[in-house]
N, C-alpha and C positions, 0 to 999 in steps of 0.2 A: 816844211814837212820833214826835210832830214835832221833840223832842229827839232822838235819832237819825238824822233823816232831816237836822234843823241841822247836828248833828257831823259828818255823811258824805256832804253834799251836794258839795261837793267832787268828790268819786270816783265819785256818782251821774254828776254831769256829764261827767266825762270818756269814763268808758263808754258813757254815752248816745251821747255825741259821736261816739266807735268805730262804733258798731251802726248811727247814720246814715248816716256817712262809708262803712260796706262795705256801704249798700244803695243807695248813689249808686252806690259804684264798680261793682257788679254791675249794674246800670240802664243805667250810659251804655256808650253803642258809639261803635265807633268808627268811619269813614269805611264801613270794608270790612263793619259789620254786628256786629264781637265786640265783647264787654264788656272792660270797663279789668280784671276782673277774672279774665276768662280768658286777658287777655292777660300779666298775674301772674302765675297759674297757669302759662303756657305759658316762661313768662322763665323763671322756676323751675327747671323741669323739665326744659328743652331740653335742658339738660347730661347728665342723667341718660337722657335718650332717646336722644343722640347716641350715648353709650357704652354705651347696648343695642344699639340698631342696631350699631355696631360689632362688637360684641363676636360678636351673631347672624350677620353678613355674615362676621365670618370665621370661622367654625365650619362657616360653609354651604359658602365657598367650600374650607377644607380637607378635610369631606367629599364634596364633590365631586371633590377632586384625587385623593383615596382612592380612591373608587370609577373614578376617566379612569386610575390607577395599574393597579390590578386590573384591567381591560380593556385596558389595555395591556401587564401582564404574559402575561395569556392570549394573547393577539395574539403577542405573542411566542416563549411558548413551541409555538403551532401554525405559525409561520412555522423557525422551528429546525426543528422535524419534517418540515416540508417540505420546505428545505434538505438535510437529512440524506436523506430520503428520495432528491431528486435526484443526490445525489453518491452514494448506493450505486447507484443506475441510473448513474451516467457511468462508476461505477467498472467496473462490470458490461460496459456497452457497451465500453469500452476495453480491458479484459482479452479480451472477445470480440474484438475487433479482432485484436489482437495473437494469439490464438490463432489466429483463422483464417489472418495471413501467416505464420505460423511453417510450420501445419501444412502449407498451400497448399505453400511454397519446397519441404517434405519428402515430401509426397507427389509433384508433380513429379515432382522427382527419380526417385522410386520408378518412376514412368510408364516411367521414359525406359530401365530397365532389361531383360534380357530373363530373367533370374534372378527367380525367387519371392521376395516379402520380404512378412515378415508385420511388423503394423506395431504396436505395442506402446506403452504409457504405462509410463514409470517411478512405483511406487508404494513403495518402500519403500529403505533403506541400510542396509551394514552399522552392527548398532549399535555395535560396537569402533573404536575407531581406528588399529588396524595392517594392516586388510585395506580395499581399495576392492570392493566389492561392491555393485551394485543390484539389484532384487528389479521384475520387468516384470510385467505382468497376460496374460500370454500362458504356455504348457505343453504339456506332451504330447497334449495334446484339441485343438490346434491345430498338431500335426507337429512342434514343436519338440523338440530334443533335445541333449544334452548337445556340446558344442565345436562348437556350430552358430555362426560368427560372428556378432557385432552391428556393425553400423555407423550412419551419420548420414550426411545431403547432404557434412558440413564433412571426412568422414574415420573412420578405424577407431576402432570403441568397444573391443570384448573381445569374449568369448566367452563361451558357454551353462556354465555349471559345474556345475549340479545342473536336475535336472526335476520337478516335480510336474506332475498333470493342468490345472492352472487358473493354474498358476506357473510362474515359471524365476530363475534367479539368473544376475547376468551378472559375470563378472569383468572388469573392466578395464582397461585396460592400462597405468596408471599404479601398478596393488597391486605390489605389491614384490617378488611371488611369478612376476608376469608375465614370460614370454619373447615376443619378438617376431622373427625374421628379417627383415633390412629390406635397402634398398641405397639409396646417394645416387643419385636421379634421374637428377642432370647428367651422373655418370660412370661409376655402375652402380658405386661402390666399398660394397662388402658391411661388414654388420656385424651386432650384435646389440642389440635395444631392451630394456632394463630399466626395469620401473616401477620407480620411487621415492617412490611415495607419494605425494608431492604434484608429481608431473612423472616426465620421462622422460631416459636417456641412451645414447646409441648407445656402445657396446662393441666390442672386437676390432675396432676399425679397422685395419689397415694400417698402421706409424709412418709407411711411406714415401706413403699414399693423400694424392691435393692434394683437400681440402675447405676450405670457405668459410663464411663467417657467410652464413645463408639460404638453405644449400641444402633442395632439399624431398626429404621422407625419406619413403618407401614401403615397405609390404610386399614381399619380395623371393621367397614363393611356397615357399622351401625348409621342408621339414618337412609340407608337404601338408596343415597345420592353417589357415592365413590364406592367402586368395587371391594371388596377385604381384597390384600395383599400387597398392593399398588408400595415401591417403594418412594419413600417420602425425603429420606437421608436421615443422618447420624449424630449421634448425643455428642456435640460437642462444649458443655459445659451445664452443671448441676446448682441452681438456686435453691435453699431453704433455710427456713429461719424455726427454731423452736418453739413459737408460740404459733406459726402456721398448719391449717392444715392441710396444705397441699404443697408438694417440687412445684416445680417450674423448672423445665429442663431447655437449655437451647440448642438448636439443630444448626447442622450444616446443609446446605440441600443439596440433593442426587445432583439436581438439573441445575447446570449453570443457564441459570436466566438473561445473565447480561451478552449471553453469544448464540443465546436458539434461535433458529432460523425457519427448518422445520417443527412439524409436529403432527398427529396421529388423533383425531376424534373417533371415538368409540363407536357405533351404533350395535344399540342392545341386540342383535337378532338369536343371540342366545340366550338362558335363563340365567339370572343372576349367582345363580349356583357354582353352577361351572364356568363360569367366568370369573370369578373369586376364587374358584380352585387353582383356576392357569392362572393366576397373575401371585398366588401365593406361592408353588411350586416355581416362577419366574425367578424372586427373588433369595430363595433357600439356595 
């Protein structure tokens, strides 16, 4: 045994050496109170705690951006809805707007007459395209009836073409089928209004009649179907050829057709007289 402990005395000592040396080191402290040997341990490790810390700080801070995301998508989508919600209210207000001056200018008007007019929403169009036709929420359960004219504040629409009880159909006067009797304002020179479908043209003029770009074109009463006066609209453009014997003059119309909404049927309950009087005095 002390043969061995000869041999290996050596390596005995070294180790000893070890085992003292790291109970020094763990013994002494340092100024602040640690040991040399936590302070080891802390050299160490530092590295390794830094890049936990790290690693933990940003995990934390992306799940947190995660969730400030998600709250801020919610946020967002209840502020859209609210938004949206505001603009069908403005939309709603402004449509109401606008409905009330339309209707206001047309009722007016309507006031200032002494002739009945019942007063009518356009609901419905022909569905073809070679007839102008509208389709009013007013019928025979409200006096209407067939070739009762329609009109508007701006001038002549057409007339009643069919009746139902709760319905009516208004032809007018741009369908292609339509006649009108008319005469120029300024000089009383007579003619005839043709729809065309998408507009109008006075006919049978006089080669010899003096007309003008702008003259205004009225109902002229003949045929005892449209009142005289009713305005029709305006000469915008004069056809004639020398060997004809009639203008051909083409019209602008009063009534923009592609945006009436309302509209006004006549019932005669006064004499045809004086109701050509008021609608000629209208447009003077």
């Amino acid at each position: 045994m002390f043969k061995f402990f000869g041999t290996y005395r050596l390596y005995f000592s070294i180790v000893a050496t070890f085992i003292v040396l790291f109970f020094l080191m763990y013994q002494t402290y340092n100024e602040q109170g640690t040991s040399r040997f936590q302070m080891a341990v802390q050299t160490i490790t530092y590295p390794v705690q830094t890049s936990v810390q790290s690693v933990v700080s940003t995990i934390k801070n992306t799940w947190n951006s995660f969730i400030n995301l998600i709250v801020v998508n919610e946020e967002n989508k209840l502020l859209k809805q609210q938004l949206l919600n505001m603009e069908e209210k403005l939309n709603q207000h402004i449509e109401n707007s606008v409905q009330f001056l339309r209707l206001r200018s047309q009722l007016l008007f309507a006031q200032k007459k002494a002739h009945k007019e019942i007063f009518s929403e356009i609901i419905g169009e022909s569905a073809d395209n070679t007839h102008q036709i509208r389709l009013i929420n007013r019928g025979s359960n409200q006096l209407l009836q067939r070739n009762y004219i329609v009109i508007r504040k701006e001038g002549l629409v057409g007339r009643i073409q069919s009746v139902s009880p709760y319905q009516s159909s208004v032809q007018l006067i741009i369908d292609h089928r339509s006649r009108v009797p008319a005469l120029i304002q300024r000089n009383r020179v007579r003619g005839l209004i043709y729809g065309t479908h998408d507009g109008m043209e006075m006919r049978q003029i006089n080669q010899h009649a003096k007309i003008k770009i702008g003259d205004r074109v009225i109902s002229s009463g003949l045929g005892n179907l449209y009142p005289k006066g009713i305005l029709i609209g305006w000469v915008s453009g004069i056809q004639h050829k020398s060997h004809e014997l009639f203008k051909t003059a083409r019209l602008d119309s009063a009534v923009d057709f592609n945006q009436i909404e309302e509209v006004f049927a006549i019932l005669p309950s006064i004499t045809d007289s004086n109701l050509s009087d008021e609608f000629e005095s209208m447009v003077e």
